[in-house]
DOZAMAR-415723 format. One record per residue (C-alpha): x, y, z. Coordinates in Angstrom, 3 decimals. Example, Ala and Ser with C-alpha at 12.3 -4.5 7.8 and 13.67 -1.06 7.14 Angstrom:
DOZAMAR-415723
ATOM | 12.300 | -4.500 | 7.800
ATOM | 13.670 | -1.060 | 7.140
This chain:
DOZAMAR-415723
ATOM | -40.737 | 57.415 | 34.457
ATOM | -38.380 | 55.628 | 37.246
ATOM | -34.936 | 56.085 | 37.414
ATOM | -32.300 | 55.977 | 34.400
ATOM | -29.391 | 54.615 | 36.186
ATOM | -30.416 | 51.028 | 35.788
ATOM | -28.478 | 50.479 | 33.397
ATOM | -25.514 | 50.211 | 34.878
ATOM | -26.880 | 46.854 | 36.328
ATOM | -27.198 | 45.221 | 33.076
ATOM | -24.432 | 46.612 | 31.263
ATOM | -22.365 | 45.373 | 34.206
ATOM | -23.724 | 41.784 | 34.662
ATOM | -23.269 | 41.601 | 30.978
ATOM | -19.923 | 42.511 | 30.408
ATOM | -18.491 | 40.650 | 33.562
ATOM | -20.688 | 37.921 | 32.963
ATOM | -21.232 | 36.995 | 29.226
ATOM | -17.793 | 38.221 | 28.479
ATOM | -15.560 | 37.451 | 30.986
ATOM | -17.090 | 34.534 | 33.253
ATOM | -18.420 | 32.477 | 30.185
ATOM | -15.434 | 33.114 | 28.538
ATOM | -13.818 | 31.602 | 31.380
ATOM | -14.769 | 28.600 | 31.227
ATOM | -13.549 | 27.950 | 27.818
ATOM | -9.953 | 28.854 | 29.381
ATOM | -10.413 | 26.199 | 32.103
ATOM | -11.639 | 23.984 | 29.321
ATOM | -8.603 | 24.720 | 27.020
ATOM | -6.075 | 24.757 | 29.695
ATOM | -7.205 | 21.317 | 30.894
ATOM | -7.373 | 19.462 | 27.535
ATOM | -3.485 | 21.018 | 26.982
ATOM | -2.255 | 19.319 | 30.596
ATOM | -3.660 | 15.745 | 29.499
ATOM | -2.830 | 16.126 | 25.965
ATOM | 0.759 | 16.958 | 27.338
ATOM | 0.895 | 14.142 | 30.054
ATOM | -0.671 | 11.689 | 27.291
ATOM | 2.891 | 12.568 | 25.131
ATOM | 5.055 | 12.424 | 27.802
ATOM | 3.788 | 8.757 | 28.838
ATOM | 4.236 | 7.794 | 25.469
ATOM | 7.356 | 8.837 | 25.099
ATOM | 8.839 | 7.374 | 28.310
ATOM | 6.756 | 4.294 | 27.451
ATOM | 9.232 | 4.194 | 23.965
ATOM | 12.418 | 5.360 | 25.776
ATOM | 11.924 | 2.134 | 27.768
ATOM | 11.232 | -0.035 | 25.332
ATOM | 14.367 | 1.414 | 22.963
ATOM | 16.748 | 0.057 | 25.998
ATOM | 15.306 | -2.812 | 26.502
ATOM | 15.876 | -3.634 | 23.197
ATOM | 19.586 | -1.983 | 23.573
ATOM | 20.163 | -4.435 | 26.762
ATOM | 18.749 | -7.157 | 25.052
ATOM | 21.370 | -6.925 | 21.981
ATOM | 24.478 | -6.331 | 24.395
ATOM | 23.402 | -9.666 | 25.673
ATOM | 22.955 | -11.126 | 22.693
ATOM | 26.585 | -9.868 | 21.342
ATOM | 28.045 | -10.811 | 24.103
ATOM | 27.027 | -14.246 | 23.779
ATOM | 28.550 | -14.092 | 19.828
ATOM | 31.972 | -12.933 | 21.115
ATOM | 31.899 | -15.477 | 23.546
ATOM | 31.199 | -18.326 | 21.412
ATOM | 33.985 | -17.362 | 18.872
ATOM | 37.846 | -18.009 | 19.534
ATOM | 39.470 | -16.379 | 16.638
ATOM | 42.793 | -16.198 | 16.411
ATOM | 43.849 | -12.499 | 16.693
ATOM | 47.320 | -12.304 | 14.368
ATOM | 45.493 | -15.240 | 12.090
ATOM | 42.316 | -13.271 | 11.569
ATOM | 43.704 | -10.346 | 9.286
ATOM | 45.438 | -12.752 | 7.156
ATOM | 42.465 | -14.831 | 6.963
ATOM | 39.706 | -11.931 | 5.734
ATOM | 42.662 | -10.740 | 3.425
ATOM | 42.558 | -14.285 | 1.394
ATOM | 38.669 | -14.553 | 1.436
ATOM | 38.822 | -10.862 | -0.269
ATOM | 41.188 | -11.766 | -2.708
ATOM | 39.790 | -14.985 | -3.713
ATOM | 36.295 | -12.856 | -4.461
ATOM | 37.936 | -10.209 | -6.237
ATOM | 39.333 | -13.031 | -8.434
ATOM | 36.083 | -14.551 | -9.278
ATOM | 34.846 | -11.369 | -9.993
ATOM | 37.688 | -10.683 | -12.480
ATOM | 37.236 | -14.078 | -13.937
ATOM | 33.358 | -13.501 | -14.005
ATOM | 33.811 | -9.984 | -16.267
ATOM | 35.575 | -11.998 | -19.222
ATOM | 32.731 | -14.522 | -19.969
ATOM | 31.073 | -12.748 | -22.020
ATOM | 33.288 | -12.161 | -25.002
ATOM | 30.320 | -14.035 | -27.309
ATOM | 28.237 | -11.704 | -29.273
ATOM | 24.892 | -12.595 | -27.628
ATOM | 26.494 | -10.803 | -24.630
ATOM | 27.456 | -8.218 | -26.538
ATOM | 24.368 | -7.579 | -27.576
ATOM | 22.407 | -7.596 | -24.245
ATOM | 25.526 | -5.281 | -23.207
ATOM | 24.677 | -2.713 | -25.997
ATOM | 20.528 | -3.367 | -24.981
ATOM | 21.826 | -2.294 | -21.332
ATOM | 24.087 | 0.423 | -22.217
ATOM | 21.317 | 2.062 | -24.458
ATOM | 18.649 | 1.615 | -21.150
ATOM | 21.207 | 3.482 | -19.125
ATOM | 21.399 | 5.931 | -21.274
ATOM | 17.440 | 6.478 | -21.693
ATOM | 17.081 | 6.378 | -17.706
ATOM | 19.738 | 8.968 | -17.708
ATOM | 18.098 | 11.363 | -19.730
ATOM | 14.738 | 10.270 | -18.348
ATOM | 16.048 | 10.942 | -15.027
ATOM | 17.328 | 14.449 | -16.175
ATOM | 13.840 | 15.274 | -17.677
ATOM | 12.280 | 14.342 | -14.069
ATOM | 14.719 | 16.224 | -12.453
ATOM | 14.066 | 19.426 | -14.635
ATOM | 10.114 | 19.192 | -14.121
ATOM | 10.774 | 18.916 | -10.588
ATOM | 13.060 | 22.099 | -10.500
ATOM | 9.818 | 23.505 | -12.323
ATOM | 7.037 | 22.459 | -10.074
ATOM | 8.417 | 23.705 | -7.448
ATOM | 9.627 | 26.849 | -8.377
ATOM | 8.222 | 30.266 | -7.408
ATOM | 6.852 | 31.218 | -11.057
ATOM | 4.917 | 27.830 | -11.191
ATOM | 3.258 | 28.327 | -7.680
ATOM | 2.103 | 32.045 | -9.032
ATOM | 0.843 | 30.963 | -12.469
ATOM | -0.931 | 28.408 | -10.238
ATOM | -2.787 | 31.443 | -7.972
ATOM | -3.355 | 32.711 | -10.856
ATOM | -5.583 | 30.429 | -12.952
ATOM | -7.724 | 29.489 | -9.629
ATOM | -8.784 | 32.936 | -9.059
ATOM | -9.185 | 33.553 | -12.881
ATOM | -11.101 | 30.351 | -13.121
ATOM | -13.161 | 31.653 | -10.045
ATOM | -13.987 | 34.549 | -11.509
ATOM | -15.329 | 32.570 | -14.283
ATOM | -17.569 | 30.619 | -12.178
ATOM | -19.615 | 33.932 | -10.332
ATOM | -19.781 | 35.840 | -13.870
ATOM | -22.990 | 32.868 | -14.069
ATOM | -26.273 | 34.035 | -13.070
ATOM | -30.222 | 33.845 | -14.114
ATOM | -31.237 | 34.186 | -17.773
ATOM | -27.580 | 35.113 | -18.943
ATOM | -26.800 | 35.301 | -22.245
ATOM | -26.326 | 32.839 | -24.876
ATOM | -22.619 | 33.994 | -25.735
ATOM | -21.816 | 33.939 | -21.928
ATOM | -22.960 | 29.645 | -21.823
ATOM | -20.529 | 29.416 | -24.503
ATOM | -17.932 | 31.380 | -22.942
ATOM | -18.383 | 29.408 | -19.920
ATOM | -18.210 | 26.250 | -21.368
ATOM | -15.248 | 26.877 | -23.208
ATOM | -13.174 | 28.892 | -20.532
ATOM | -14.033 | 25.422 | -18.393
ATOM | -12.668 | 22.927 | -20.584
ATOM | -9.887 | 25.261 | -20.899
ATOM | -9.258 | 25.624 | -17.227
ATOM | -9.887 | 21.643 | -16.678
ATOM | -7.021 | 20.822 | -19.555
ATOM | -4.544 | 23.505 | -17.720
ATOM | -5.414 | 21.475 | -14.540
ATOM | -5.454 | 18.274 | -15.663
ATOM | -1.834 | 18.921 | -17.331
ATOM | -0.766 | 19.949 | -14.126
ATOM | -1.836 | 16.965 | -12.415
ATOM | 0.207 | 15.006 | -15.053
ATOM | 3.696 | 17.302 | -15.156
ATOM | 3.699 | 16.519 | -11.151
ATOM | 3.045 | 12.604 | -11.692
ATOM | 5.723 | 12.551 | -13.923
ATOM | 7.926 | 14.354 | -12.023
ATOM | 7.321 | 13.167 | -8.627
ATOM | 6.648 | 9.242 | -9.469
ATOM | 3.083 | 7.964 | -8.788
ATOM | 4.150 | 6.884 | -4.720
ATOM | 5.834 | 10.156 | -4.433
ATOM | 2.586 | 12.184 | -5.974
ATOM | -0.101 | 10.386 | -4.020
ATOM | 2.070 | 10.660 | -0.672
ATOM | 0.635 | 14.255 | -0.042
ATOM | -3.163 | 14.595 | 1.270
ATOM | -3.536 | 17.944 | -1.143
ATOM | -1.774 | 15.850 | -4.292
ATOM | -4.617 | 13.078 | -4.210
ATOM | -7.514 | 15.857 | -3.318
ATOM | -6.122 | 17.423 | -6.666
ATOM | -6.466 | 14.605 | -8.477
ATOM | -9.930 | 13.965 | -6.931
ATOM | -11.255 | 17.473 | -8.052
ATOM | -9.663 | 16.899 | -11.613
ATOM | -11.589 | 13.326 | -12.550
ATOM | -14.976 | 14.893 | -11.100
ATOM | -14.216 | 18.160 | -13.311
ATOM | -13.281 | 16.012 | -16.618
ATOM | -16.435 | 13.485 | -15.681
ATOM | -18.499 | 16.404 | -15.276
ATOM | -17.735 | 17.846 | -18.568
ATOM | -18.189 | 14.092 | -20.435
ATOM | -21.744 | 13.569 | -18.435
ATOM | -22.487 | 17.280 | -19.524
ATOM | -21.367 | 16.755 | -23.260
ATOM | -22.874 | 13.231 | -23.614
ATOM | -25.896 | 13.764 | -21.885
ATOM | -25.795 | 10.875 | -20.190
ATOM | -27.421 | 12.230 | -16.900
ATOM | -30.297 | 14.008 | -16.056
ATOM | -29.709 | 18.174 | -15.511
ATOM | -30.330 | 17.488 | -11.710
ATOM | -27.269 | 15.600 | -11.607
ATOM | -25.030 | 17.637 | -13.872
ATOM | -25.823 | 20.797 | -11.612
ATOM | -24.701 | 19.036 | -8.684
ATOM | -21.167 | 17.629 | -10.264
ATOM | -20.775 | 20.694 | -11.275
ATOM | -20.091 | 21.631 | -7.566
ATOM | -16.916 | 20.233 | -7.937
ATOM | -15.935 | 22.937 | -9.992
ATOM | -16.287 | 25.309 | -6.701
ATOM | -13.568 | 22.762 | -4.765
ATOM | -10.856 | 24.457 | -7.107
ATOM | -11.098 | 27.499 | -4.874
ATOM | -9.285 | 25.072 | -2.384
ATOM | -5.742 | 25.144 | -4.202
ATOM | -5.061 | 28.406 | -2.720
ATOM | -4.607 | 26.737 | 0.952
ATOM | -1.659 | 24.573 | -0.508
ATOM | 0.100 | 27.765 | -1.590
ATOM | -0.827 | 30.571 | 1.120
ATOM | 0.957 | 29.667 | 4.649
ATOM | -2.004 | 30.789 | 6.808
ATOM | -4.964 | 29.081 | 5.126
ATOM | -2.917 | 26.198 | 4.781
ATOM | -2.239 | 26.227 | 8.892
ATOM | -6.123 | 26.493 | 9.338
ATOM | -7.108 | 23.732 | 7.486
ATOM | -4.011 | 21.728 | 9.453
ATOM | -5.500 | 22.581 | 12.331
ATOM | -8.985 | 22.016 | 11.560
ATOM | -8.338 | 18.579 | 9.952
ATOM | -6.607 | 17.738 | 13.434
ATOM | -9.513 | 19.174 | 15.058
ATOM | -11.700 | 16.565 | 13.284
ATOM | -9.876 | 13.818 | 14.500
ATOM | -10.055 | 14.932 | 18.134
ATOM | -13.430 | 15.425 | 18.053
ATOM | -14.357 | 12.081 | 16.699
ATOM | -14.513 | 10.241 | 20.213
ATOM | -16.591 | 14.144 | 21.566
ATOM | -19.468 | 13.692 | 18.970
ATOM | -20.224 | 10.082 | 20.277
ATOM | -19.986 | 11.843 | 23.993
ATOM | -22.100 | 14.456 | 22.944
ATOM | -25.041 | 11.817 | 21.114
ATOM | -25.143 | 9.945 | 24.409
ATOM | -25.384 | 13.289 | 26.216
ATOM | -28.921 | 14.309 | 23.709
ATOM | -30.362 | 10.881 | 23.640
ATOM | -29.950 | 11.023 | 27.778
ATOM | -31.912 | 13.625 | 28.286
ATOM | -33.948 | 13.542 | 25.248
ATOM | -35.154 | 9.882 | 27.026
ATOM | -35.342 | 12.095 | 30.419
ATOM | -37.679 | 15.041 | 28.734
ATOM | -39.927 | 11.946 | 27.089
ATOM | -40.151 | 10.812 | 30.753
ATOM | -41.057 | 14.444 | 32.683
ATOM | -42.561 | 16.400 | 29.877
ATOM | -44.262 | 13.761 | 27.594
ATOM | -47.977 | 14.788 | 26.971
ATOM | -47.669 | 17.532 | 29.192
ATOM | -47.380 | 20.503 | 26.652
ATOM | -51.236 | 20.684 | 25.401
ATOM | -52.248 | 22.411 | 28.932
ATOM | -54.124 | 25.022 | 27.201
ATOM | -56.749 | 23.770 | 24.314
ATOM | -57.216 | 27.256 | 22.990
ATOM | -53.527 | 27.390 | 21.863
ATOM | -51.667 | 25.101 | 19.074
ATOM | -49.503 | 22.953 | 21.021
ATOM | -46.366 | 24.152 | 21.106
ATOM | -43.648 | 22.858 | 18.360
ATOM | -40.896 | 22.044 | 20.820
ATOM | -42.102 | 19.530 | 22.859
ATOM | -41.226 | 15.682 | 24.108
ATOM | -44.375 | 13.796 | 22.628
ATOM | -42.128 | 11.407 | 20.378
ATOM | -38.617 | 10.366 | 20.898
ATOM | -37.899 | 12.053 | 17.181
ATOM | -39.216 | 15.560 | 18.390
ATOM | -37.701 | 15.142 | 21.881
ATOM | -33.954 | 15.024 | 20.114
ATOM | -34.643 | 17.768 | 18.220
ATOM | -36.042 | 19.940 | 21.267
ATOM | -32.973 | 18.976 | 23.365
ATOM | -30.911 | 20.313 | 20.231
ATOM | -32.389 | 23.095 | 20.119
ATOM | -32.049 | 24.157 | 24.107
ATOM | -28.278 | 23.260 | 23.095
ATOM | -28.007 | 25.497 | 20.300
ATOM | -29.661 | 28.333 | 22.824
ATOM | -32.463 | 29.199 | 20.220
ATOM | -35.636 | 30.178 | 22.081
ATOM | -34.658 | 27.982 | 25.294
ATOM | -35.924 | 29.845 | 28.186
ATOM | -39.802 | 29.465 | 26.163
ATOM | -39.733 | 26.091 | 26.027
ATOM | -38.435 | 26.148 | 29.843
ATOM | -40.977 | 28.456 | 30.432
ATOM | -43.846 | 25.962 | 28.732
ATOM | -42.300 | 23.152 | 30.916
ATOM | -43.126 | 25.053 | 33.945
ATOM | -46.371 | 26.016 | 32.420
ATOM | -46.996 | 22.308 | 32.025
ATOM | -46.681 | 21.568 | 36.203
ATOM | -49.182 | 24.035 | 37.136
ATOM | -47.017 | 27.422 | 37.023
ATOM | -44.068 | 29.589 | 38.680
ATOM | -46.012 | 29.390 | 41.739
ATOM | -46.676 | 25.668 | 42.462
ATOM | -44.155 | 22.676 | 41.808
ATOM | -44.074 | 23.768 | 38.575
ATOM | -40.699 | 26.065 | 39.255
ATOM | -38.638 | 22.599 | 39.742
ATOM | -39.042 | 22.096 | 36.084
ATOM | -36.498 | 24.592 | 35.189
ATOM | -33.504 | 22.363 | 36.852
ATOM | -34.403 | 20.149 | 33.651
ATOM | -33.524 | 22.953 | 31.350
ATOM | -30.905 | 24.359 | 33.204
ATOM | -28.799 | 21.365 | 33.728
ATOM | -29.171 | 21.086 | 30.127
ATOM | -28.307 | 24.236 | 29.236
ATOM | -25.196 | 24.477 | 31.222
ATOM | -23.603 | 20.829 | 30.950
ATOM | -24.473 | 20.690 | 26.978
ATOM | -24.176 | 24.620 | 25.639
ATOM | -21.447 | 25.860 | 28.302
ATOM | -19.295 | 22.632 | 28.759
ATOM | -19.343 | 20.037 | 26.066
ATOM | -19.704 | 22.773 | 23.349
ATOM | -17.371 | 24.635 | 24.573
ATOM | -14.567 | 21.491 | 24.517
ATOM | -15.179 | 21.514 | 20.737
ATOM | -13.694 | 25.629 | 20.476
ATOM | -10.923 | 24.533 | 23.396
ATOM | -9.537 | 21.617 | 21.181
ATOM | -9.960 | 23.532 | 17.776
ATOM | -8.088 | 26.767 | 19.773
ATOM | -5.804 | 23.665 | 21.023
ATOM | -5.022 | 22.577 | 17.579
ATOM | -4.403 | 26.474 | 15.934
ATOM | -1.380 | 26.913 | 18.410
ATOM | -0.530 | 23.997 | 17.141
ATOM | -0.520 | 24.778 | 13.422
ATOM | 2.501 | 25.882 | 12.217
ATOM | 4.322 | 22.749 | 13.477
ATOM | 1.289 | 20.556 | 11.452
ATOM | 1.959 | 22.006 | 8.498
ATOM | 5.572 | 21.664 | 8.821
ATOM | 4.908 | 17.989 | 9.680
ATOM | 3.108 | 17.563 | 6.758
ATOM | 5.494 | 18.841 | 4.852
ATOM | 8.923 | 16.512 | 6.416
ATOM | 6.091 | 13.583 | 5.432
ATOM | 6.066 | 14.899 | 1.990
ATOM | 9.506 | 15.350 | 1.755
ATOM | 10.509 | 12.091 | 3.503
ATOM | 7.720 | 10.014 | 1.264
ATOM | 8.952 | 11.258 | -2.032
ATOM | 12.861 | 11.215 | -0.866
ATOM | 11.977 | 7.689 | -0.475
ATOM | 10.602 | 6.822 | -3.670
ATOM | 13.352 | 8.540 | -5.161
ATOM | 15.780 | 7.244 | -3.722
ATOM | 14.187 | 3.255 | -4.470
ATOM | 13.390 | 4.552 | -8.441
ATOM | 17.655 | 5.896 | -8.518
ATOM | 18.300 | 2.431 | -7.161
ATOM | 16.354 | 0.593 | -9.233
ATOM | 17.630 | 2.168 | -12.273
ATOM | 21.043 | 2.537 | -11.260
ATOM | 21.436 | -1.224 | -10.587
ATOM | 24.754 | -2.376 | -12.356
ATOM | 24.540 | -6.129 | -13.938
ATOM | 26.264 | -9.327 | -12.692
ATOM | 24.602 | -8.307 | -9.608
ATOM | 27.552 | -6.527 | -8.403
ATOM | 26.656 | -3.791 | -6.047
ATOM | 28.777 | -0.146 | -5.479
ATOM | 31.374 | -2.113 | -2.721
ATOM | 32.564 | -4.400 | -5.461
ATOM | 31.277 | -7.245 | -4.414
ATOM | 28.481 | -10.042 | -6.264
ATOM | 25.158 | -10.370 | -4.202
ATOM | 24.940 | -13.923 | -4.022
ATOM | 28.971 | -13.575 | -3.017
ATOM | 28.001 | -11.412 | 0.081
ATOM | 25.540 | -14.016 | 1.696
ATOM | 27.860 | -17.060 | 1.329
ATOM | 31.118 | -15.853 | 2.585
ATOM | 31.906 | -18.743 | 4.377
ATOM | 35.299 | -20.338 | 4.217
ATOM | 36.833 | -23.987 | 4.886
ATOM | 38.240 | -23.431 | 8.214
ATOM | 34.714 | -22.112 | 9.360
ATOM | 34.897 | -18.154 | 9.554
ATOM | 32.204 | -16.263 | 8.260
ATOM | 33.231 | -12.677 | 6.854
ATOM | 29.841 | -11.199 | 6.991
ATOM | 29.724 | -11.838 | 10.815
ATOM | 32.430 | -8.841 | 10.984
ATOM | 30.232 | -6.350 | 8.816
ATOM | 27.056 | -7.559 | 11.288
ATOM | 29.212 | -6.923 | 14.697
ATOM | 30.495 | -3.478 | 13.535
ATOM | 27.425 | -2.097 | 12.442
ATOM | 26.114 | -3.233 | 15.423
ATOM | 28.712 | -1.661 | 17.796
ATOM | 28.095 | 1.556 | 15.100
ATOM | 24.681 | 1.748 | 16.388
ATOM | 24.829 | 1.128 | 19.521
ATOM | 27.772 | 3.831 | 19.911
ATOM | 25.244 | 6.137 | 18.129
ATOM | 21.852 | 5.411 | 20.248
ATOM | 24.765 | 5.961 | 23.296
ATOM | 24.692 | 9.280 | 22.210
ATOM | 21.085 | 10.525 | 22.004
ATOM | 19.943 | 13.038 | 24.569
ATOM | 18.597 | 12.730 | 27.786
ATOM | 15.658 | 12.270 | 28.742
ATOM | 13.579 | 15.309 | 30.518
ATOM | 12.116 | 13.227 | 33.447
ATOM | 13.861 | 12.449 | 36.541
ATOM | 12.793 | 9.040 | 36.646
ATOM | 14.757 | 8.108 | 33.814
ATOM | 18.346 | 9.582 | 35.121
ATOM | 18.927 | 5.835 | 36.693
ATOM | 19.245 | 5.077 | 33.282
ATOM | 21.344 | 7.717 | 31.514
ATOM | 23.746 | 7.342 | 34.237
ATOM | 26.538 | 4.786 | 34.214
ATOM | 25.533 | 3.954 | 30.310
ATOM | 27.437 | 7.148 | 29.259
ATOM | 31.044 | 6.199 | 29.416
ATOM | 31.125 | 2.803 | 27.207
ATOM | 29.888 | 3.578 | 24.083
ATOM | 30.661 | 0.135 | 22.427
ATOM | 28.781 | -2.433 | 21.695
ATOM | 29.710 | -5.025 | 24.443
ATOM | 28.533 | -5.357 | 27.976
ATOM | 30.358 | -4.475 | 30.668
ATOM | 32.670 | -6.634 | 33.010
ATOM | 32.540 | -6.900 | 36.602
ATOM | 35.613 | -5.180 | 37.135
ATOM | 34.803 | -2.073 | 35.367
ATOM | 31.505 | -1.844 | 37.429
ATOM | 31.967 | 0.789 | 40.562
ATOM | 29.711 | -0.968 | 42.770
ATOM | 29.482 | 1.500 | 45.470
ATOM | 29.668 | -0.347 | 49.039
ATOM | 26.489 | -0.137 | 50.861
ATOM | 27.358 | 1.574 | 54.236
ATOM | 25.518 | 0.347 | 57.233
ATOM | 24.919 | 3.614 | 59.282
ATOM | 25.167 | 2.984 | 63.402
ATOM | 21.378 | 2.926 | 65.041
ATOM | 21.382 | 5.235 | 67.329
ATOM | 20.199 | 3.172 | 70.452
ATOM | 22.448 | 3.124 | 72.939
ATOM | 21.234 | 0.183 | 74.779
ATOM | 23.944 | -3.138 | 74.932
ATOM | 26.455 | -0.564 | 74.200
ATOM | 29.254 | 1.011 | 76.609
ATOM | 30.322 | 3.734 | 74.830
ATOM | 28.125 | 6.614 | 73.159
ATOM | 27.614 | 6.941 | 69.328
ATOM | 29.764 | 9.383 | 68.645
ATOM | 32.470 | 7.561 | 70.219
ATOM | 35.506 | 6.885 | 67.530
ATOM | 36.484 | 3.330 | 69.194
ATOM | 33.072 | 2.665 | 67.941
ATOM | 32.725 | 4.543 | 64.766
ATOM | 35.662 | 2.417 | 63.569
């Protein structure tokens, strides 16, 4: 028996090199994918800072050009918008007392009683809202998933005749509960505001293929075969817990991110197998049935089919070095030209188990620092999406009639508000909420990069809307500094009869 300190060799080799060296290249890997993902952002968003003033430059010429072409009298001007605004509120007046007949009376009591019914309607909404969001709702909502789960592994081989029934019935129980669920939050949230969340329409996804489940399974419309597998659907209720709990909701952020990254990786990585899987057809085709006492081995690159999966499975690292070792085998051995086989494999090996497999953990690592500002993404989407459809529903319902909108004014009033000696009102409302946001976008922070302080500079003091004149520019006064030959010159450089 030889000597018992070996060990330290292997222990050694594997620790520093299984767990820190291999390790290390996912860290490169990771660290790389972050700096270009970063640089990637940062063009884009210089690319849009550029384009925004552009755009800004673009509309000071424009409204420069519109101040320009008008000559409005200054002390005339107030008097003038003064008369067009009393001669609308007039025909507004005179527009309320037409309908004194009783046909407009009518259609007045018709709209009064709408209002009313929107209001309560609205109320209703509101309240179910307050509901489905509320803390007891989100437990009562943990709490019929896991009950329901529970449910679903009490099932096993030759159970019971009470426990189908039980089964059956706890099901369509569990489906209604769900189903009404699905309903309270449509009503509440509007159909556009509902379907605006990715979870919302995988809800409703899981609820159809539970209720068509149980009408296929009732109705026996399809063969047991397919009933077993939409039941399956049943399992993807399990998933509701990731809307509700913070971390599993961050993973599956992150993952679903992951996928999208990883789109444009799996094409890289199918060019990458069919490569070499072409290569091994060229090198090692035929060349595994060496010995005719022994099977040929399974792995091998006889047909392009099998030479895809053996290139798969040298990625995946299962039994690699024995097909390397029957390439060798194939070339006449370790000890003849054989050995250059195993740069085949190890190339392999390295670029397709160590490096492109390896990009797939960096971006999914990538993606889980990442995951608490996904989610909260997600959620300002939500929110934003069903603000908006709320706020479009309020207007829609909250429309008053005649067309009059909450200034005072009539709608078809607003767009013609063009008088006889040629002024047009709404030209005023257009400048100053124009000169509103450009004074706002005046006001945005900087920009990070130094290439973009050219721009940031001498833009900060004028925050209207008009460009600048000529005589507010400080043109600095390029200064000419004196060369510092001497030749031609009498006196010396420093000289101040030349300086001057």
């Amino acid at each position: 028996m030889g000597s018992t300190w070996q060990w330290v060799y292997f222990i050694s080799m594997v620790i520093l090199g299984a767990f820190f060296v291999m390790n290390l290249i996912l860290g490169v890997l990771s660290g790389e994918f972050s700096k270009e993902r970063t640089k990637a952002k940062n063009r884009g968003d210089f690319q849009k800072l550029r384009e925004k003033q552009q755009i800004e430059e673009d509309l000071r010429g424009y409204l420069d050009w519109i101040t320009q072409a008008e000559d409005i009298d200054p002390e005339n001007e107030a008097k003038i918008i003064q008369e067009g605004k009393t001669m609308i509120m007039n025909e507004i007046d005179s527009s309320d007392n037409l309908g004194e007949d009783g046909e407009v009376q009518q259609e007045m009591w018709f709209t009064r009683k709408r209002k009313s019914m929107d209001r309560v309607n609205r109320r209703l909404r509101r309240a179910c809202r307050k509901a489905v969001k509320s803390q007891a709702f989100y437990w009562l909502i943990i709490v019929l998933v896991f009950l329901n789960t529970g449910v679903l592994a009490t099932e096993h081989y030759q159970q019971p005749p009470w426990l189908d029934d039980f089964q059956e019935y706890t099901n369509m129980f569990f489906v209604a509960l769900f189903t009404m669920e699905m309903l309270l939050k449509m009503y509440s949230l509007g159909f556009q505001g509902y379907f605006v969340s990715l979870f919302n329409r995988f809800d409703c996804f899981v609820v159809i293929g539970s209720i068509g489940e149980m009408i296929l399974t009732s109705t026996q419309i399809m063969p047991p075969l397919g009933v077993s597998v939409l039941r399956c659907v049943r399992l993807l209720r399990v998933f509701k817990v990731t809307k509700y709990w913070q971390s599993l909701s961050n993973l599956v952020a992150s993952l679903l991110n992951s996928i999208q990254s990883i789109a444009s990786l799996l094409l890289l990585l199918f060019l990458f197998i069919v490569i070499f899987a072409l290569l091994g057809m060229q090198v090692f085709g035929g060349k595994f049935n060496f010995n005719s006492a022994v099977d040929k081995p399974r792995s091998n690159f006889d047909s392009f089919v099998q030479s895809l999966l053996t290139v798969f499975q040298i990625l995946t690292g299962e039994d690699w070095n024995m097909v390397m070792y029957d390439g060798i085998q194939a070339y006449g051995g370790v000890a003849s030209i054989g050995i250059l086989a195993s740069i085949y494999f190890i190339i392999l090996f390295i670029c397709g188990n160590y490096i492109l497999l390896n990009v797939f953990l960096a971006i999914a690592v990538d993606n889980l620092a990442d995951a608490d500002s996904l989610t909260t993404v997600e959620k300002e989407e939500e929110c934003t999406g069903e603000a908006e459809v709320n706020e479009n529903q309020s207007g829609s319902n909250e429309a008053t009639p005649l067309g009059i909108t909450d200034d005072g004014f009539l709608d078809h009033e607003k767009n013609n508000m063009i008088f006889e000696n040629g002024i047009n009102l709404s030209d005023e409302y257009e400048i100053n909420e124009s000169e509103m946001k450009m004074t706002l976008s005046g006001e945005n922070d900087e920009y990070e990069n130094q290439e973009l302080q050219d721009f940031d500079g001498p833009d900060k003091e004028y925050n209207l809307a008009r460009p600048r004149r000529l005589s507010e520019l400080n043109v600095a006064n390029k200064i000419v500094p004196i060369p510092a030959a001497s030749s031609f010159f009498i006196l010396s450089q420093t000289n101040r009869c030349r300086s001057v």
